[in-house]
N, C-alpha and C positions, 0 to 999 in steps of 0.2 A: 735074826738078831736085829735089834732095835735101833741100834747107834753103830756103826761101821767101826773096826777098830781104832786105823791111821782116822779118825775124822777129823785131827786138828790137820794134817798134812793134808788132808781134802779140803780145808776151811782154807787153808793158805794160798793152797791153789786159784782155790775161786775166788778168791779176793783179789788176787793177782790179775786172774785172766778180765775181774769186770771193772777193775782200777785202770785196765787195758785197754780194753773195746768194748767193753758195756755188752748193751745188747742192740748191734746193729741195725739200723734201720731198715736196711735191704731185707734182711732177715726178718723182722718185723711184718715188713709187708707182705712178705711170701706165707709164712706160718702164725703171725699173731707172736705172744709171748703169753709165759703162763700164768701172768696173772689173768692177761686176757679171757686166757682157757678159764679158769675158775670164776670172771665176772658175767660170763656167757652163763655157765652154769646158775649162781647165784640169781642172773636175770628171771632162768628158766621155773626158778624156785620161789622167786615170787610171784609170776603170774600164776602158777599153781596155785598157792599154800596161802597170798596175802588176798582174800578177799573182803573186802568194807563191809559189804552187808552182817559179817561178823562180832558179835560182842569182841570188845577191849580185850576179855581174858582168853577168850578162841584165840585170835590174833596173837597173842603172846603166845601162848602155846603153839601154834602154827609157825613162829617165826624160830622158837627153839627147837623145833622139828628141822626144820627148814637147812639148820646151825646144825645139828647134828649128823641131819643128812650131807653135808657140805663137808665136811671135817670126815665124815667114813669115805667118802668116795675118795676127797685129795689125799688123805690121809692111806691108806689102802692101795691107791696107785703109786704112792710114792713105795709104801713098802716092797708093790712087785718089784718097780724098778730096781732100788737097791737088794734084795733079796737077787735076783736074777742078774745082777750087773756081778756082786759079789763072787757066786757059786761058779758062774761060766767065763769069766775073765780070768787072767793072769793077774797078779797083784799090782804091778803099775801099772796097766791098764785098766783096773778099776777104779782105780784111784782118781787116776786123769782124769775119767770119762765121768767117775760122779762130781770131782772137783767143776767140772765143765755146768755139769745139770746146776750144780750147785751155786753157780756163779750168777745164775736167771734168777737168783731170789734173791741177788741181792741189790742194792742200789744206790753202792757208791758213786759213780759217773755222773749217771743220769740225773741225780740231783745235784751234783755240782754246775752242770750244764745248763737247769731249769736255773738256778741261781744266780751265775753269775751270768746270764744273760738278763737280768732284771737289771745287776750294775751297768752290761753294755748298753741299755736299751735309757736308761735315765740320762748317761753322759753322750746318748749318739742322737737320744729323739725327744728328750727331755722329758716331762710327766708323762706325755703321752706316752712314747715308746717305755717309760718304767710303766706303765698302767695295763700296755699291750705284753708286756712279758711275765708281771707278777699275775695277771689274770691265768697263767698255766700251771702257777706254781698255789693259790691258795682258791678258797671256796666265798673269801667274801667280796661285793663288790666292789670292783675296780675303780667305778667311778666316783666312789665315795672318798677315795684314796686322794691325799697329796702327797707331794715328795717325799715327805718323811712318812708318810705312811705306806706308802709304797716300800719305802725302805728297811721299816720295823716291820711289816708282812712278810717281804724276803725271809728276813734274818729268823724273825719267829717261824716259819716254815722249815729252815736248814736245822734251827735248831732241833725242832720235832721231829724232823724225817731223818736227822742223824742216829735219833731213835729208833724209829719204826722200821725205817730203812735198809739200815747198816748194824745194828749192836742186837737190836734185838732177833733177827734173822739169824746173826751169830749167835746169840745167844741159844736159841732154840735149837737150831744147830749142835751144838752142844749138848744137848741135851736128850735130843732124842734124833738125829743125824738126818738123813733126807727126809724122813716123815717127819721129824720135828720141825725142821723150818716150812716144811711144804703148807703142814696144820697151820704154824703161826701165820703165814702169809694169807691163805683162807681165812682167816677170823681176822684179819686186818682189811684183807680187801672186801667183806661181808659189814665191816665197820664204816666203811668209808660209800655204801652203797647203799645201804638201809639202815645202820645205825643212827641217824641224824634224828632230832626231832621235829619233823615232819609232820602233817594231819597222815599222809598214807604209812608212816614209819613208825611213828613215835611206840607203835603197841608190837609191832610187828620185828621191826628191830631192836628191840630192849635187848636180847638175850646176844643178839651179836654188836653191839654197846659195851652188853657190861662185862664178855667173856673179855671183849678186845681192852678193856681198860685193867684186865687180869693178868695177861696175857703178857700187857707190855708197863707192870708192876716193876720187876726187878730189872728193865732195860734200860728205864727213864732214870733211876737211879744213879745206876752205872754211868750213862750219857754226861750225866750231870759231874761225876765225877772226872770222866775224860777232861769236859769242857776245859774243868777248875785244876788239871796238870795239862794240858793244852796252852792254858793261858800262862802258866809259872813256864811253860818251855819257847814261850813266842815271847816273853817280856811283858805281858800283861799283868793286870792285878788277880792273880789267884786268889789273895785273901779277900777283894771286892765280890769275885763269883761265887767264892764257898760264902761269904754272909750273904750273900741274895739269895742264895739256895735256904740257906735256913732260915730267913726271914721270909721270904716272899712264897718259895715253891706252892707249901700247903694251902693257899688261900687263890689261886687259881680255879678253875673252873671245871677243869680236866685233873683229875689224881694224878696224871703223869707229864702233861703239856708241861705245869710250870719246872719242874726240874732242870729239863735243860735249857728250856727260855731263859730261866730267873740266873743260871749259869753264864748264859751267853750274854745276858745283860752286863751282868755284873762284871763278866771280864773285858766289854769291849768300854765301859764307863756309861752305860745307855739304859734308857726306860722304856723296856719292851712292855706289850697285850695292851690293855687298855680296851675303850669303847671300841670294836668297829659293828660292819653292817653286812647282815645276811639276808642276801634274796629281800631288800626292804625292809629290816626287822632289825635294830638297833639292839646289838647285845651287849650289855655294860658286864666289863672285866676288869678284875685290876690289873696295878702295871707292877710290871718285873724289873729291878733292880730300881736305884736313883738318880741315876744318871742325866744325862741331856734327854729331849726325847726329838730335838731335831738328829734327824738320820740320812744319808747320804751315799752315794755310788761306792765313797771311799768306806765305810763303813761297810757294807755286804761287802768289800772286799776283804777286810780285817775279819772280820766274821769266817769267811772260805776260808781264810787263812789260819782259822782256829780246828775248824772242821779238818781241813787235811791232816792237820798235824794229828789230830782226833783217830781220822783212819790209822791212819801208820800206827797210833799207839797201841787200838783195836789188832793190825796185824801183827806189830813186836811181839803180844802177847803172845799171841798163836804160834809165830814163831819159836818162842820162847816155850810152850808146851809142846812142842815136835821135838825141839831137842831134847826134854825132859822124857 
């Protein structure tokens, strides 16, 4: 069976357990985590499969291989697991125990922690220490960053990874139960590794690019929609988020980025995306919502403040379909 029955009372679980303790660091060190395990693999998949001397259209081909191969192996272990967790446990003990596996995919915590240590780091070390913390949290350079940029990097990051992170993990979850989120987090973390456009990537990872912007279609959506009852339950302007969503979302760069950016914009009163700068390479983007676009420690706070409420409303649900 594909989907576990109780899977929202396993979703609840592991939401619970990584709203809790995440995934430890002690632990971490000793065994890795799994996404680790799947970036290992991925690595191992492209010194294989991505070689230059390659025509453009090899390459693409080798990198949808590559994608396929990645997605059978996660995909396929995750099924033993749950198939054999299922058959040989007692019912709450399978439950627990998949809620437990289930909780490694997700990342509520840890992104609250990459986050709002960007606000500790701007009010304890000033630019610098904001430039030394948002450097763990995004991919474009630091140094290019000032305060407010620093601070719109944060916030666009929470918004994104609230996505990627948190709803859409559920979502797939849902959908298709340990192997569903196991696959989505493979094609996320295969996105974030080779999808980029790159000279070694751009032909290589298209197909884990464009799976990953499939993928996380109906999450970005959804996200955007928390933001915008998020901000109507914290006193912010829902109606400012929901028109930035429908004004701005589409005209982003990413089909899914602007949703819950142009969300989070519009409900903290703020002008997220815009120009910034990759590895020296000036990427002009528009900006999400119309707000200020100076931004501030206190702002990623208001932001986290949007996001938690965000999780909770993610769990209520779940909640709400256990007792259903």
């Amino acid at each position: 069976m594909l989907v576990y029955e109780p899977v929202f009372l396993v979703l609840l679980i592991a939401l619970a357990i990584d709203a809790a303790v995440g995934w430890p660091a002690t632990l971490f060190k000793r065994i890795g985590h799994p996404v680790t395990w799947m970036g290992a693999l991925i690595s191992g998949l492209d010194r294989s499969l991505n070689d230059q001397s390659m025509t453009r259209s090899r390459l693409r081909f080798n990198g949808a291989v590559a994608v396929g191969m990645l997605i059978g192996v996660v995909g396929g272990m995750a099924m033993v697991v749950q198939i054999v967790v299922v058959s040989l446990l007692p019912l709450w003990m399978a439950v627990a125990l998949l809620g437990l596996i289930t909780a490694s995919l997700v990342a509520q915590k840890s992104l609250y922690e990459h986050v709002v240590a960007v606000a500790d780091g701007l009010e304890r070390g000033g630019l610098q220490g904001g430039r030394e913390a948002v450097a763990m949290v995004v991919g474009r350079d630091p140094k290019t960053l000032d305060e407010a940029g620093v601070g719109r990097a944060a916030i666009e990051s929470l918004a994104e990874n609230f996505s990627d992170g948190v709803v859409a993990p559920v979502f797939w979850a849902v959908v298709g139960g340990l192997p569903g989120i196991a696959i989505y987090k493979a094609i996320n973390t295969a996105d974030s590794m080779i999808g980029h456009r790159s000279p070694r990537y751009e032909a290589f990872g298209w197909a884990a690019a464009r799976l990953d912007d499939l993928v996380n279609l109906p999450a970005s959506r959804l996200t955007a929609g928390l933001i915008v009852l998020a901000a109507l339950l914290r006193g912010r302007s829902a109606r400012n988020a929901a028109s930035s969503v429908m004004r701005d979302a589409a005209h982003h760069r990413s089909p899914n980025a602007g949703w819950p950016e142009a969300a989070m914009a519009g409900g903290l009163g703020l002008a997220l995306g815009g120009p910034r700068t990759y590895d020296g390479v000036r990427v002009e983007d528009v900006w999400m919502g119309n707000g200020r676009r100076e931004v501030g420690a206190a702002d990623i706070r208001a932001a986290l403040s949007l996001y938690v409420t965000g999780c909770f409303l993610v769990a209520g649900s779940i909640g709400v379909l256990v007792l259903a």
